[in-house]
Backbone of each chain as ProteinMPNN parsed JSONL, in Angstrom:
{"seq_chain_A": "XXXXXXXXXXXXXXXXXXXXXXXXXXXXXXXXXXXXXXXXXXXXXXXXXXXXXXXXXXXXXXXXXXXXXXXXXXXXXXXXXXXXXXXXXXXXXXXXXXXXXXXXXXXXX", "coords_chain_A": {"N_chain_A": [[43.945, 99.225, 88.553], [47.012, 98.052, 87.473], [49.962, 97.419, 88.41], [52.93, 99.085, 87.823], [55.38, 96.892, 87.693], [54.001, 94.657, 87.26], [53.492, 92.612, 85.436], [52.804, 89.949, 84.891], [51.515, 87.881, 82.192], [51.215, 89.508, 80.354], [52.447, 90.644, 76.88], [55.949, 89.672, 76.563], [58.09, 89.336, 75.079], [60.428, 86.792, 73.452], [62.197, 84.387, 75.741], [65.542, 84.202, 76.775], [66.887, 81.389, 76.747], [70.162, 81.227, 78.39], [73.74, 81.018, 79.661], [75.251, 83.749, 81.473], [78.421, 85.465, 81.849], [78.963, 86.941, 84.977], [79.804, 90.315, 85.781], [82.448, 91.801, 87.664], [81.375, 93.636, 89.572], [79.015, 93.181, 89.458], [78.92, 90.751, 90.917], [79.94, 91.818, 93.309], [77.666, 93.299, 94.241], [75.929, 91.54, 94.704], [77.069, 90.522, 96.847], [77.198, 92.406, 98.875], [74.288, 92.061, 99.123], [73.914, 89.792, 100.711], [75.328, 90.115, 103.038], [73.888, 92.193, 103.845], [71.235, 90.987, 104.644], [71.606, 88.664, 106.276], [72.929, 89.648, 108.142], [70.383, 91.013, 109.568], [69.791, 93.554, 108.653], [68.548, 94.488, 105.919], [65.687, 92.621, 104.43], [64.783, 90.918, 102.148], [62.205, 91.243, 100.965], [62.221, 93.993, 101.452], [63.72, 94.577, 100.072], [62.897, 94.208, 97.34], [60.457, 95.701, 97.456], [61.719, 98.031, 97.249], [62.783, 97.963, 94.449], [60.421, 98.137, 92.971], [59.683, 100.341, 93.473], [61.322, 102.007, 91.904], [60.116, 102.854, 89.861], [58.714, 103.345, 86.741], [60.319, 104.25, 84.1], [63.293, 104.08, 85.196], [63.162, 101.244, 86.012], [62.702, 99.718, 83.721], [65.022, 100.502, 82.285], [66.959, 99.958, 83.787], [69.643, 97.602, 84.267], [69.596, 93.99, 86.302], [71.068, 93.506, 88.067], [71.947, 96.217, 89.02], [69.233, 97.531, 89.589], [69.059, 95.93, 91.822], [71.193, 97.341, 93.421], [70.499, 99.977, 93.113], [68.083, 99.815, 94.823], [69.023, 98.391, 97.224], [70.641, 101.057, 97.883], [68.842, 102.946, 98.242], [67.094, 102.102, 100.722], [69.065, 101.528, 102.732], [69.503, 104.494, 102.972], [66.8, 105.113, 103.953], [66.97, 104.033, 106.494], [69.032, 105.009, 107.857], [71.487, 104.004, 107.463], [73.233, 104.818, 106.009], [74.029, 108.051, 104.992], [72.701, 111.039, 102.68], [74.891, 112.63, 101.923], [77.304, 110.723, 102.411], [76.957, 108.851, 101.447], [76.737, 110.071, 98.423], [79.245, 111.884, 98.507], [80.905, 109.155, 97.856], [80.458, 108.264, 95.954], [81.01, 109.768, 94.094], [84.144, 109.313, 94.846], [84.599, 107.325, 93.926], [83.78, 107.625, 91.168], [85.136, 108.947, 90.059], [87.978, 107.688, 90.591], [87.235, 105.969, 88.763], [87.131, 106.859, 86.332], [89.737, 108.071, 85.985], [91.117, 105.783, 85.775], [90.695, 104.875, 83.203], [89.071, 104.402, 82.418], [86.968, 105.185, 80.421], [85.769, 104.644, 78.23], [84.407, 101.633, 78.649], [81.387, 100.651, 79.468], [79.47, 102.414, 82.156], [79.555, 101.036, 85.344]], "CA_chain_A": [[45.099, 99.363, 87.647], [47.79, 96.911, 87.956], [51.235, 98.262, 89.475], [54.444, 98.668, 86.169], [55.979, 95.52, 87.628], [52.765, 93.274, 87.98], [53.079, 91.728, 84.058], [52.563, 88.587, 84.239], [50.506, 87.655, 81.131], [51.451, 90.314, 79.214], [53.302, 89.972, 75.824], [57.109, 90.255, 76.803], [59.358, 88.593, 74.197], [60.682, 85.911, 74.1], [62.831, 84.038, 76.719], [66.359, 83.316, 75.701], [67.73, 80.73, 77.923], [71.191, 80.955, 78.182], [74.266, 81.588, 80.633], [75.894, 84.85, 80.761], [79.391, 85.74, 82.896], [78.65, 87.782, 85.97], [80.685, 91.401, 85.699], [83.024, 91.815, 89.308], [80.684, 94.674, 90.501], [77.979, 92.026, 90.166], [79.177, 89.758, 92.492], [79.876, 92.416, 94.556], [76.173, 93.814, 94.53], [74.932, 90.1, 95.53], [77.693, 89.741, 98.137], [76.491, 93.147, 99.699], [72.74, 92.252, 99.434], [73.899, 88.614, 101.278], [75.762, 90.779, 103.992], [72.871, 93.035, 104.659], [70.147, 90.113, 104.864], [72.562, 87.958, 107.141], [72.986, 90.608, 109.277], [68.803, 91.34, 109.42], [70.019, 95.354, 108.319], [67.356, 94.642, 105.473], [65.111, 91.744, 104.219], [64.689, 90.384, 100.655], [60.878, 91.893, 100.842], [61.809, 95.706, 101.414], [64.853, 95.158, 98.272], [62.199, 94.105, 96.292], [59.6, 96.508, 97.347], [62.535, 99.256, 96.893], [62.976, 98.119, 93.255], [59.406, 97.906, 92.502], [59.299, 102.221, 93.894], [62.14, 102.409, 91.395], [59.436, 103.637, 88.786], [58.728, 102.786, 84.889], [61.734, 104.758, 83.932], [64.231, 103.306, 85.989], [63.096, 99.711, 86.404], [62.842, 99.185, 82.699], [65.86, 100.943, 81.63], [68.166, 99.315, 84.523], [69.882, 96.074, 84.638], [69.085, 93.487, 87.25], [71.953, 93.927, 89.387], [71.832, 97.655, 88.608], [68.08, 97.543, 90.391], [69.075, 95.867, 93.399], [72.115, 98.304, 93.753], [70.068, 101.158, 93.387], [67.007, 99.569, 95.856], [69.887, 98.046, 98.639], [71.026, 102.118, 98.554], [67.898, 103.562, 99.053], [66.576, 101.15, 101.868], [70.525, 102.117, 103.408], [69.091, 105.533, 103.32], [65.63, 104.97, 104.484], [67.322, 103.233, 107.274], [69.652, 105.771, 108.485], [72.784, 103.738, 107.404], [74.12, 105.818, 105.412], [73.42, 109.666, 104.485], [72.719, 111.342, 101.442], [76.123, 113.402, 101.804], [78.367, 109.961, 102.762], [76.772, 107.825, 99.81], [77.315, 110.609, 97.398], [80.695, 111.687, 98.217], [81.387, 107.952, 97.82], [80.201, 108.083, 94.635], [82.191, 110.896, 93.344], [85.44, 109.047, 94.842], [84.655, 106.268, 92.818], [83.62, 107.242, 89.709], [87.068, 110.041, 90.186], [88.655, 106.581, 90.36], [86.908, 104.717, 87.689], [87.237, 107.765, 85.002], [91.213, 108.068, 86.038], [91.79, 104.892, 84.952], [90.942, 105.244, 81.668], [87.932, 103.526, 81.412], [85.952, 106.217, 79.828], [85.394, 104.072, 76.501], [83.56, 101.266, 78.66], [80.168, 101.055, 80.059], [79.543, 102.521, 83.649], [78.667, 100.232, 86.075]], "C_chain_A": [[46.307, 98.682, 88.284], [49.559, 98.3, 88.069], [52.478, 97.958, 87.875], [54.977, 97.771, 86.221], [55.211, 94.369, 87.144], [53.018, 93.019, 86.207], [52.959, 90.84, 84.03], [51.054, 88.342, 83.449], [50.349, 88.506, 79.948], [52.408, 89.932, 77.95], [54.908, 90.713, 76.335], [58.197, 89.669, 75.905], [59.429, 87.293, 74.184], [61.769, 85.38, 74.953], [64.53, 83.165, 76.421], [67.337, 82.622, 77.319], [69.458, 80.501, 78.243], [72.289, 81.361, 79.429], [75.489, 82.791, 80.552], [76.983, 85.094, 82.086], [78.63, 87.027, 83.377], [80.164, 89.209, 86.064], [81.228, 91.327, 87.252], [82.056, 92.571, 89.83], [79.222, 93.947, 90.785], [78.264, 91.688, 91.197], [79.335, 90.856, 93.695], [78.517, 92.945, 95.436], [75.382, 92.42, 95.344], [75.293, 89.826, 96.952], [77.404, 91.104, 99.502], [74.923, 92.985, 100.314], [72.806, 91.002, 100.538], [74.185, 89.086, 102.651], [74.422, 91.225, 105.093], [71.874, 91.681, 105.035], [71.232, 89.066, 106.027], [72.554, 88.634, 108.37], [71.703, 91.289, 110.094], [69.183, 93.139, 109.444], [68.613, 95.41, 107.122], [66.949, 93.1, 104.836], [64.671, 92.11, 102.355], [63.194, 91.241, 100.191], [61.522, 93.333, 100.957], [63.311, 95.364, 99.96], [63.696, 95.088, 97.087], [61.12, 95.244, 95.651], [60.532, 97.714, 96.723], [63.063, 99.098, 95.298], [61.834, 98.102, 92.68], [59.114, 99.643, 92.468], [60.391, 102.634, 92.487], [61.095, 103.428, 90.278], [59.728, 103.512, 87.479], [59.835, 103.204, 84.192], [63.132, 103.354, 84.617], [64.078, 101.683, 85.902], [63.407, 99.179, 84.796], [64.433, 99.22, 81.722], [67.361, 99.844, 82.716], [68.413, 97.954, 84.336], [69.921, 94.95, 85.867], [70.303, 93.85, 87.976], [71.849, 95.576, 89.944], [70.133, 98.435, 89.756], [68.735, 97.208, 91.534], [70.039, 97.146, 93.564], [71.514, 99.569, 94.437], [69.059, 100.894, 94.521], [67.946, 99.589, 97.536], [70.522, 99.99, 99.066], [69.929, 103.071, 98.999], [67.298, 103.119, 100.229], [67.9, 101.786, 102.632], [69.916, 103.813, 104.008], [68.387, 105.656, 104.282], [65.755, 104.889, 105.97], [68.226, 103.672, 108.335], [71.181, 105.145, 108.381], [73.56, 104.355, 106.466], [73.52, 106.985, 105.333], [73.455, 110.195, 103.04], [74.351, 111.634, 100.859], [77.285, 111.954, 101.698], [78.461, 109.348, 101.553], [77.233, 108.861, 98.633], [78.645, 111.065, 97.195], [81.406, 110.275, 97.887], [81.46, 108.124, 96.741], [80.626, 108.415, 93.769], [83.618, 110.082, 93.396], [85.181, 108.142, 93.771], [84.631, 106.455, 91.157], [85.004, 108.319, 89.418], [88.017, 108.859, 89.375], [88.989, 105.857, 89.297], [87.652, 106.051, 86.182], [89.033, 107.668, 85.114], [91.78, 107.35, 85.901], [91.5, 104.173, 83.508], [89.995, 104.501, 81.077], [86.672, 104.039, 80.962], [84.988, 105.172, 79.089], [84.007, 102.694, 77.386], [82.364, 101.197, 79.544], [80.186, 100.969, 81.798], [78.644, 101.237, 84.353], [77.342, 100.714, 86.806]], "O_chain_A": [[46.541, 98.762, 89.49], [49.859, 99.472, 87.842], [52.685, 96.95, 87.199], [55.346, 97.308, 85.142], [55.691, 93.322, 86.708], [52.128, 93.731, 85.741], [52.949, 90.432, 82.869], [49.913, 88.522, 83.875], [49.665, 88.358, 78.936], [53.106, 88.923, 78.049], [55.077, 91.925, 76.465], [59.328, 89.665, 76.389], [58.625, 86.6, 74.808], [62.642, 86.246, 74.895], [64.71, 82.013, 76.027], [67.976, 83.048, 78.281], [69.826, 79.327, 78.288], [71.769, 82.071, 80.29], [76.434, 82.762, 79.763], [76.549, 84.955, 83.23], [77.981, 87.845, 82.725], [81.317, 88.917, 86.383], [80.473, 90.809, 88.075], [81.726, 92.067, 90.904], [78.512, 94.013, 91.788], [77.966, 92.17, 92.29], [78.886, 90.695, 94.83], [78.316, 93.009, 96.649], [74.554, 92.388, 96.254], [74.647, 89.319, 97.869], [77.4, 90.876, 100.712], [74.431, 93.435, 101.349], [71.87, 91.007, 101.337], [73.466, 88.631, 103.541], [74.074, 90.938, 106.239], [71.999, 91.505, 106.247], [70.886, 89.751, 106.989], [72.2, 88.175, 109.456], [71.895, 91.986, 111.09], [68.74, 93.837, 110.356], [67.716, 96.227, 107.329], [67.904, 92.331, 104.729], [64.402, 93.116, 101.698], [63.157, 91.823, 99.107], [60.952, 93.968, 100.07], [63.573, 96.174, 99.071], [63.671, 95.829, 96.105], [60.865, 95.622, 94.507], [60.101, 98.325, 95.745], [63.732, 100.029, 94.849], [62.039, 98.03, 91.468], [58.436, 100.16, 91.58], [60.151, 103.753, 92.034], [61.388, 104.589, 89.994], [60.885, 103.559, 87.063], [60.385, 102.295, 83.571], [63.517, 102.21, 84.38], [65.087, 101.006, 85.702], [64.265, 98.314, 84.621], [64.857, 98.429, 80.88], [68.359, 99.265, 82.288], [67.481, 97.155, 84.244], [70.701, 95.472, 86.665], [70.148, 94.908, 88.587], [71.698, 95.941, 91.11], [70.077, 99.484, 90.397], [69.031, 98.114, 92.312], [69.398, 98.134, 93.923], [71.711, 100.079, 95.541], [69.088, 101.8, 95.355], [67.773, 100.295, 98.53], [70.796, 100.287, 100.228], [70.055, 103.851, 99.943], [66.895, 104.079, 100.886], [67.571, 102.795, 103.256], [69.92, 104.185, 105.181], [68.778, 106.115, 105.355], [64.953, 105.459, 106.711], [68.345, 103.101, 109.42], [72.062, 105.643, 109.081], [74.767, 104.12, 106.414], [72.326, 106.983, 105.635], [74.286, 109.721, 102.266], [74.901, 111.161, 99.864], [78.177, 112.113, 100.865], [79.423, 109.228, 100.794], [78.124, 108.455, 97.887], [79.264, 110.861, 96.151], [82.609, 110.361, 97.638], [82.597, 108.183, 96.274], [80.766, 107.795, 92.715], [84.301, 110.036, 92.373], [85.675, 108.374, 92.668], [85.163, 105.808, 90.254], [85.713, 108.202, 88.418], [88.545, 108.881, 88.263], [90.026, 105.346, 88.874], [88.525, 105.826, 85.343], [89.574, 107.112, 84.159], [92.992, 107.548, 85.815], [92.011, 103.192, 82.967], [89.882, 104.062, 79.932], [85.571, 103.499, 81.072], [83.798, 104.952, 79.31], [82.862, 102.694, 76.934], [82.501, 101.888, 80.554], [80.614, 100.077, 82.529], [77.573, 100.708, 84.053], [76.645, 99.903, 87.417]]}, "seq_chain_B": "XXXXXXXXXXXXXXXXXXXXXXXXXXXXXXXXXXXXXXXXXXXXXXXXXXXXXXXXXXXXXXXXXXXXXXXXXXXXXXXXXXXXXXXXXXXXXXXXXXX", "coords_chain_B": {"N_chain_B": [[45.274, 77.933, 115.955], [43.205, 77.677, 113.378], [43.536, 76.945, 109.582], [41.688, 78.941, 107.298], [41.042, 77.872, 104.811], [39.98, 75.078, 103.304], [41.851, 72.384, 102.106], [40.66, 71.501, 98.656], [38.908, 73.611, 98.645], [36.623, 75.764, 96.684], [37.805, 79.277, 96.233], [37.893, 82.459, 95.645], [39.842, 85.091, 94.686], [40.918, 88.021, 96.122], [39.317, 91.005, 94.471], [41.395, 93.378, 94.677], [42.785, 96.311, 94.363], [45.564, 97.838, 96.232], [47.053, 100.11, 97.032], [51.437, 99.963, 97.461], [53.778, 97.103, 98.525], [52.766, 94.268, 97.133], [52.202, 90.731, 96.983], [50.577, 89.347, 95.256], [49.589, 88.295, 92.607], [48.286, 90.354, 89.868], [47.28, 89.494, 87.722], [45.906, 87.138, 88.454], [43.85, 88.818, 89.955], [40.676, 88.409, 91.876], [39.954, 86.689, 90.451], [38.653, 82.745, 90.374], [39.563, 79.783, 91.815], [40.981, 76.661, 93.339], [41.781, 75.466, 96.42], [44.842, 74.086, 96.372], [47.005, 72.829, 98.119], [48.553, 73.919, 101.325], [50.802, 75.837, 102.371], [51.78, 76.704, 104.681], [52.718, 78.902, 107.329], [53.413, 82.318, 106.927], [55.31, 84.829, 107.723], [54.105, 88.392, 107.206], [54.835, 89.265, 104.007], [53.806, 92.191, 102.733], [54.054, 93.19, 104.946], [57.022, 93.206, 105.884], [58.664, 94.08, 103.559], [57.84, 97.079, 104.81], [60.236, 96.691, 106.313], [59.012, 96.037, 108.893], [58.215, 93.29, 111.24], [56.355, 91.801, 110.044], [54.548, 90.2, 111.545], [51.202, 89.337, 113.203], [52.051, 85.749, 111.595], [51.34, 84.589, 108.574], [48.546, 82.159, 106.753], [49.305, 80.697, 104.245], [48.706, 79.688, 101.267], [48.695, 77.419, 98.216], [46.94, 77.603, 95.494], [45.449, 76.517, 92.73], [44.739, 77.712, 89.703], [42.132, 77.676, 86.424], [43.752, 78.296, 83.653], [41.743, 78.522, 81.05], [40.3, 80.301, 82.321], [41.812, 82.256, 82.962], [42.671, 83.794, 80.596], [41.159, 85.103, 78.21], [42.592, 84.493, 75.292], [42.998, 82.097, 75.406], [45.052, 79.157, 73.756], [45.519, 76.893, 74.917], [45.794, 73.722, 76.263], [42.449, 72.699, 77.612], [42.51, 71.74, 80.113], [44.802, 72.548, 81.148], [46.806, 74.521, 83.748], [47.803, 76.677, 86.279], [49.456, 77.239, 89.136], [49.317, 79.2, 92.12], [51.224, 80.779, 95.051], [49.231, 82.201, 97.235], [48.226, 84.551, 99.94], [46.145, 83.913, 102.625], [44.82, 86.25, 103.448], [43.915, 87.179, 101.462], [42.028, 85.829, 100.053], [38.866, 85.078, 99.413], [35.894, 83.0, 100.181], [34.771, 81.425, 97.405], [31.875, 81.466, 96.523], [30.78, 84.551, 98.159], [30.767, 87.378, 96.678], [30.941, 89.038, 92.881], [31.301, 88.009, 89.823]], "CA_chain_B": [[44.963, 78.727, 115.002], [43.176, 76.439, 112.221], [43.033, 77.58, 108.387], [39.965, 79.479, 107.117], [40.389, 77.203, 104.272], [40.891, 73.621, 103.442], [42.219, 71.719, 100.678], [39.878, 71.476, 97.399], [37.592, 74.557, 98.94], [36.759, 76.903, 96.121], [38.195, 80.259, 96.777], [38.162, 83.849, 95.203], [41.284, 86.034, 94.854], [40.117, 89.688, 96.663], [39.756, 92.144, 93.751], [41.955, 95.013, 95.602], [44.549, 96.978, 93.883], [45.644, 98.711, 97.323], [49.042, 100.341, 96.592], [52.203, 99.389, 98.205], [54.208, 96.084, 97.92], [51.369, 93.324, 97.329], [52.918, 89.68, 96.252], [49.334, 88.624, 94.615], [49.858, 88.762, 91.212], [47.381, 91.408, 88.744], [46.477, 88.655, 86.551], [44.717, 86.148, 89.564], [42.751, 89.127, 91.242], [38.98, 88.45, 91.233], [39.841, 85.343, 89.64], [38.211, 81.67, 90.991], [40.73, 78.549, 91.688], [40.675, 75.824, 94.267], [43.149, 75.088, 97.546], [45.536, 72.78, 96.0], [47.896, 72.711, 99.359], [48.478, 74.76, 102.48], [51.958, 75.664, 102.51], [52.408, 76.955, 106.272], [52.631, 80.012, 107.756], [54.57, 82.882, 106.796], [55.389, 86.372, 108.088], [53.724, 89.087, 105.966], [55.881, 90.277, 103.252], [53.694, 93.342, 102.895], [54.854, 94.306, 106.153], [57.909, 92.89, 106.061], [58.904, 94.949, 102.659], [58.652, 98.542, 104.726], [60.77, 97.017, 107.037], [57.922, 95.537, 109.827], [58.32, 92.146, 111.526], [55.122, 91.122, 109.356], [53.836, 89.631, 112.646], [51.24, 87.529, 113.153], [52.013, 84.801, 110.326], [49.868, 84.451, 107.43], [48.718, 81.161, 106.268], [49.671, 80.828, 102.582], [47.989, 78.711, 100.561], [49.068, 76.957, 96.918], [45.826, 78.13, 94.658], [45.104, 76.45, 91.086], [43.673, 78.381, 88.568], [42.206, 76.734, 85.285], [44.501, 78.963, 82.155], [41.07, 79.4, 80.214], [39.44, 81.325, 83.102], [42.301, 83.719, 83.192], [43.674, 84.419, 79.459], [40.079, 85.189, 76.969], [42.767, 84.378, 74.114], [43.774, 80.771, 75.659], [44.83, 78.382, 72.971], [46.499, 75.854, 75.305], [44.992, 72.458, 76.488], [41.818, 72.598, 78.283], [42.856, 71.302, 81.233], [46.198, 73.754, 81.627], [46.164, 74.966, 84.983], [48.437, 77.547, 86.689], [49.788, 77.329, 90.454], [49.541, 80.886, 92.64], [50.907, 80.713, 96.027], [48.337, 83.187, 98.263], [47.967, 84.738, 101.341], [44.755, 84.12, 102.972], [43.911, 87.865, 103.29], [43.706, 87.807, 99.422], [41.175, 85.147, 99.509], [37.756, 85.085, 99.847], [34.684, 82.041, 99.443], [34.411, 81.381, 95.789], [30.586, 82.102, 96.603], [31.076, 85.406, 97.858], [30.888, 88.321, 95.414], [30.496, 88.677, 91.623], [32.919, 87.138, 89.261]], "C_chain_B": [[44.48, 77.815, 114.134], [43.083, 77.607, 110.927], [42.025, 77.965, 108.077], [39.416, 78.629, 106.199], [41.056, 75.878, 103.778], [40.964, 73.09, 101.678], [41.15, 71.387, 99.736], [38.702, 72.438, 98.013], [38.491, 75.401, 97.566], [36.99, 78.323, 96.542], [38.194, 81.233, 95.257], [39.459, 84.698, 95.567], [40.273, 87.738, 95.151], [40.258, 90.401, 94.956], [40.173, 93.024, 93.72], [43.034, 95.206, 94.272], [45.252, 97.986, 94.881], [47.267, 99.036, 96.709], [50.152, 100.021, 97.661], [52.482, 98.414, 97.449], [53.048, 95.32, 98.336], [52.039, 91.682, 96.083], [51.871, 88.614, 95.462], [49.789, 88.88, 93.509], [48.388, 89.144, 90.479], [46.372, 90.676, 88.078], [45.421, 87.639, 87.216], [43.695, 87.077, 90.492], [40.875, 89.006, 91.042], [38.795, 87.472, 90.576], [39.439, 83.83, 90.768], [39.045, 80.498, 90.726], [39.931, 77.703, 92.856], [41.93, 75.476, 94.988], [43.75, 73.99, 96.809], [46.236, 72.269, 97.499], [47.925, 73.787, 100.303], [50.11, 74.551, 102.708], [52.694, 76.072, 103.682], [52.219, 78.247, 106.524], [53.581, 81.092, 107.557], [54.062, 84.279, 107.489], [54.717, 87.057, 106.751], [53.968, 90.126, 104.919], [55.389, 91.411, 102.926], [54.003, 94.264, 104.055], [56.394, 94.52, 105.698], [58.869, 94.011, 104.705], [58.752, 96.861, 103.218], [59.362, 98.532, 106.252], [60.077, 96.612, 108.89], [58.457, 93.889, 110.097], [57.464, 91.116, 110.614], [54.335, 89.861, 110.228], [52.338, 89.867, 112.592], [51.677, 86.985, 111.87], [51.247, 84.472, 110.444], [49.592, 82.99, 107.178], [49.02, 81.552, 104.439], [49.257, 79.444, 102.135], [48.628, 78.626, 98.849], [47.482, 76.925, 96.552], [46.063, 77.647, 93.274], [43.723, 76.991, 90.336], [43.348, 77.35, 87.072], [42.816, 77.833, 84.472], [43.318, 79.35, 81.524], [40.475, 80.128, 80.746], [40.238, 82.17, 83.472], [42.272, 84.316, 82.189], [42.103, 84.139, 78.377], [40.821, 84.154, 75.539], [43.229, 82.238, 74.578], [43.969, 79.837, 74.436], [45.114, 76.901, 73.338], [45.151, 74.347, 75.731], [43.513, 72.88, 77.298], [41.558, 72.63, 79.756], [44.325, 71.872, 82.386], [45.492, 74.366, 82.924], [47.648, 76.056, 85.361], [48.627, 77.515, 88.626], [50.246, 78.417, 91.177], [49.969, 80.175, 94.345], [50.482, 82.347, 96.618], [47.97, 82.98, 98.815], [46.853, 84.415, 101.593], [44.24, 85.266, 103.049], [43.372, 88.238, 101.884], [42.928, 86.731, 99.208], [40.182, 84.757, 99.955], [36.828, 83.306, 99.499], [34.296, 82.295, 98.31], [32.666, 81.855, 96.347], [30.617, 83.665, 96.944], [31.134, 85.965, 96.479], [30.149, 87.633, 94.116], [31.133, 87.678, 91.193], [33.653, 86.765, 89.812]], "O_chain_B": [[45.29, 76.908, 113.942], [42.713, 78.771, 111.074], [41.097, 77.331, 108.579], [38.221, 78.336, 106.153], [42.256, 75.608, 103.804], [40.392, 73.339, 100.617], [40.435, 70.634, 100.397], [37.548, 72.035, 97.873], [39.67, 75.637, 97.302], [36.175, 78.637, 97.41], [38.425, 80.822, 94.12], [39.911, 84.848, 96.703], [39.342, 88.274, 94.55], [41.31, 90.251, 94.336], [39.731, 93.854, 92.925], [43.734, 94.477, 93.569], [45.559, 99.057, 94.359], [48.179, 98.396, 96.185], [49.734, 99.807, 98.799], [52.068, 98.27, 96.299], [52.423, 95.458, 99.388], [52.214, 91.664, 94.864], [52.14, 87.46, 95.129], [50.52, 89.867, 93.433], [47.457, 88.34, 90.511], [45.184, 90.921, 87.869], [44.342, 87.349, 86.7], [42.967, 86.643, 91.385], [40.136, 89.489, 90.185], [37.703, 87.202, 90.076], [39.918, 83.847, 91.901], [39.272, 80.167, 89.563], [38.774, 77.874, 93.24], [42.98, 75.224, 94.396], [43.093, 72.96, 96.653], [45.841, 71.18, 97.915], [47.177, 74.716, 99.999], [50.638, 73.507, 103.091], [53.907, 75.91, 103.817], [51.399, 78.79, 105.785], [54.694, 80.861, 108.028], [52.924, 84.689, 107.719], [54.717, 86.575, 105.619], [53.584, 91.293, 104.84], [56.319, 92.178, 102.676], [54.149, 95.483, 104.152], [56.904, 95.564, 105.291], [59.779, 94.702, 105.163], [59.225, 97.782, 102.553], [59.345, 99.423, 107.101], [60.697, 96.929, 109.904], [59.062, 93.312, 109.193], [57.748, 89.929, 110.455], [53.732, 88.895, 109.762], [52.088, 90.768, 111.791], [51.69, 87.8, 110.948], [50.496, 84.118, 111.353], [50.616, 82.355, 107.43], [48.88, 82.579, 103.775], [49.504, 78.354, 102.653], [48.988, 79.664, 98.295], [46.755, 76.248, 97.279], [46.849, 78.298, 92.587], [42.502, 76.834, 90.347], [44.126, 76.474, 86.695], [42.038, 78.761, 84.694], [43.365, 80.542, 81.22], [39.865, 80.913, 80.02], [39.821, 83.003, 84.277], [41.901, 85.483, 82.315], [41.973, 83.044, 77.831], [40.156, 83.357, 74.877], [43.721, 81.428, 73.791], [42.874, 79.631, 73.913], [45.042, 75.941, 72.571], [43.961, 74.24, 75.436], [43.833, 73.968, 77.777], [40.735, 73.269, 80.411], [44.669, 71.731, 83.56], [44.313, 74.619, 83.168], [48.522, 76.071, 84.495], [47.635, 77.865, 89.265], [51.425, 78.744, 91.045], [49.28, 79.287, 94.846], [51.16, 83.368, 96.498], [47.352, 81.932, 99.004], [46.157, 84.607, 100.596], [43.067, 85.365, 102.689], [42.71, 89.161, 101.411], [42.968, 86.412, 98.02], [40.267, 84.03, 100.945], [37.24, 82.576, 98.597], [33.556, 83.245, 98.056], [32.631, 83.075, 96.511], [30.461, 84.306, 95.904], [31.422, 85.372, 95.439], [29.413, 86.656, 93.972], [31.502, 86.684, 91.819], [34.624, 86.237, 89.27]]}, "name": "protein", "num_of_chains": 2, "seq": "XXXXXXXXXXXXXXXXXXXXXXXXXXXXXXXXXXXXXXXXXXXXXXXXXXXXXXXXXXXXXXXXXXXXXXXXXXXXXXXXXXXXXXXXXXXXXXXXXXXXXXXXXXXXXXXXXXXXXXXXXXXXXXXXXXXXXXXXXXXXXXXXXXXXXXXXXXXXXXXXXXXXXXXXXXXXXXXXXXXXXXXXXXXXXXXXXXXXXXXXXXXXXXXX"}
């Protein structure tokens, strides 16, 4: 039995070629994943593997940056660079942040 | 170190589905191609994915498949072919085995 990522050959839509602006928290997610791999903290193979663990839920429902994000923080974990407690209070300041400036109405990053 | 296998040897893709990260792709396992190229040696991203040096390096090989010996429904040319690069651990002597 083939693994939820492995599709190739399956029917997936079709392919719309086009170019789409990159949101700021993008770039930021790429310029973290460039950091960590630069630095050998983690390698392009365990982000991948860590979005592949994401699970049929998650992988399908997330957006590509949105995957690495979530893979580059679990590998962080895995890894002992951060802690459950540090990353989640982070998380709270931020979204404290994000909600207090009034951007309820659009979509969380 | 020489390659196990050389350019236009028929080869078999392993039929494994071992779990973990595995960069073979689903659709070439158990499937029969031929060495197109020998693309060098790499570390082995199944290590290397939990975080492992993926020491020794693998050879990696460029593998063509023919399109109607993967896809039953093929409608495309005849001659359509498909380019896999794989590890040598994922590939056996087209003689070997069944299918």
């Amino acid at each position: 039995m083939h693994r939820h990522h492995d599709t190739g050959g399956e029917p997936a839509g079709p392919v719309v070629p086009e170019e789409h602006d990159y949101a700021a928290w993008e770039k930021r997610v790429d310029a973290i994943l460039r950091l960590l791999t630069q630095r050998r903290v983690i390698t392009v193979d365990e982000l991948r593997r860590g979005i592949e663990e994401l699970g049929p839920g998650a992988y399908d429902e997330l957006s590509y940056y949105q995957r690495w994000i979530a893979s580059v923080g679990n590998n962080l974990l895995e890894k002992g660079v951060v802690t459950v407690d540090e990353l989640g209070r982070k998380l709270a300041e931020v979204e404290a942040r994000w909600r207090a400036a009034g951007r309820q109405g659009e979509a969380a990053p | 170190m020489s390659d196990r296998f050389a350019v236009g040897e028929r080869v078999r893709v392993r039929a494994a589905w071992p779990p973990g990260h595995v960069r073979t792709p689903h659709y070439l396992r158990g499937k029969r191609g031929e060495i197109l190229s020998i693309a060098g040696r790499f570390a082995n991203p199944e290590e290397l994915a939990y975080g492992r040096d993926g020491k020794p390096a693998r050879a990696l090989y460029r593998v063509r498949f023919e399109q109607a010996a993967l896809w039953p429904d093929h409608q495309g040319r005849a001659r359509d072919t498909v380019v896999a690069d794989i590890f040598e651990h994922w590939l056996e002597p087209a003689e070997e085995g069944g299918a």
